[in-house]
C-alpha positions in Angstrom: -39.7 37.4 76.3 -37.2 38.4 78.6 -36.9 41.9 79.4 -34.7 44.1 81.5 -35.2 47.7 82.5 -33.4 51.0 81.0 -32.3 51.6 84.5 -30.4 48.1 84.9 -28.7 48.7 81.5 -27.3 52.5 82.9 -26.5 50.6 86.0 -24.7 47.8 84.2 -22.9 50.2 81.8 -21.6 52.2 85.0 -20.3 49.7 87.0 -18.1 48.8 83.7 -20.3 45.8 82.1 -19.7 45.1 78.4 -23.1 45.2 76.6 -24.3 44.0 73.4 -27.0 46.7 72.7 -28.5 46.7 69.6 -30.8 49.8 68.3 -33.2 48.8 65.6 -34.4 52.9 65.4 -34.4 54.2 62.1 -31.3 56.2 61.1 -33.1 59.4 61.8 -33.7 58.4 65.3 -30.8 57.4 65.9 -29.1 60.7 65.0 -31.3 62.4 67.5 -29.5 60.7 70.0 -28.6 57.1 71.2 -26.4 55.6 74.2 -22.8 55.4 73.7 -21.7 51.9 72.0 -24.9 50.8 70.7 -25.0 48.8 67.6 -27.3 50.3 64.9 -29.7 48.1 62.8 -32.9 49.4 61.3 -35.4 46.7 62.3 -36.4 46.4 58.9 -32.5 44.9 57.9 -32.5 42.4 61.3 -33.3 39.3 59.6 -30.7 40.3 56.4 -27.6 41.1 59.0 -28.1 38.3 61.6 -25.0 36.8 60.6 -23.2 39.5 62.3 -23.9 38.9 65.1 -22.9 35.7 67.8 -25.3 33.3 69.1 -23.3 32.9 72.2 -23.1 36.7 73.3 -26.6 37.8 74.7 -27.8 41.2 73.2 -30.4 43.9 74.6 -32.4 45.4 72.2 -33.4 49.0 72.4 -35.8 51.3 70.4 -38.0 54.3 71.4 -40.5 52.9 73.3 -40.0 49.2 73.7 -42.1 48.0 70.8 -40.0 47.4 67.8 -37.3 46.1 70.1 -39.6 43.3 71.4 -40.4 42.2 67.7 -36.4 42.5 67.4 -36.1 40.3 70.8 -38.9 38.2 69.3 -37.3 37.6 66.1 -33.5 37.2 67.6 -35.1 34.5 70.1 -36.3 32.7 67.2 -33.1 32.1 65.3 -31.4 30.8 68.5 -29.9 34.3 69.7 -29.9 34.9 73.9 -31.8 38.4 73.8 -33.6 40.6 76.3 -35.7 43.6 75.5 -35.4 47.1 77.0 -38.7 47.7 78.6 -39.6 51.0 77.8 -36.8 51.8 75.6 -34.9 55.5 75.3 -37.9 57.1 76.5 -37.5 55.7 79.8 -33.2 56.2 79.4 -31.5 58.4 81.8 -28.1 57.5 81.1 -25.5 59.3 78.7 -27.0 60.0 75.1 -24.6 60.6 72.3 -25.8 62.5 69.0 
């Protein structure tokens, strides 16, 4: 599984990079506070809303800690979808949070 740190994302994002970040938190989570742009979708809805997403745009996945979001990289990988995890997910974010 590829992954990529939270600090590469923030880096990426601030040097003007257009990222396909995907947050598979619950909604509650979510509302606590997520980074700007992300894409919300409950891990437990991935495999129902994969057809709205492109299998020639690469996604990061991101949840609190980095678990969910490597069974979401794990899961993207397997239908054909060029994914990385966040390694550590928003607990190791120091970017911008929105709530």
């Amino acid at each position: 599984m590829k992954e990529i740190t939270a600090k590469e994302v923030q880096q990426a994002m601030e040097q003007g990079s257009k990222l396909n970040l995907i947050d598979v938190r619950e909604v509650n989570e979510v509302e606590t506070g997520h980074i700007p742009g992300v894409i919300h979708i409950p891990l437990g809805l991935l495999e129902f809303r994969l057809h709205e997403l492109n299998k020639n745009e690469p996604y990061i996945m991101v949840c609190r800690s980095g678990g969910r979001s490597g069974r979401a990289t794990q899961i993207l990988e397997s239908n054909g979808f060029i994914v990385s995890n966040m390694a550590g997910g928003m607990l190791a974010w120091e970017g911008a949070v929105k709530i």
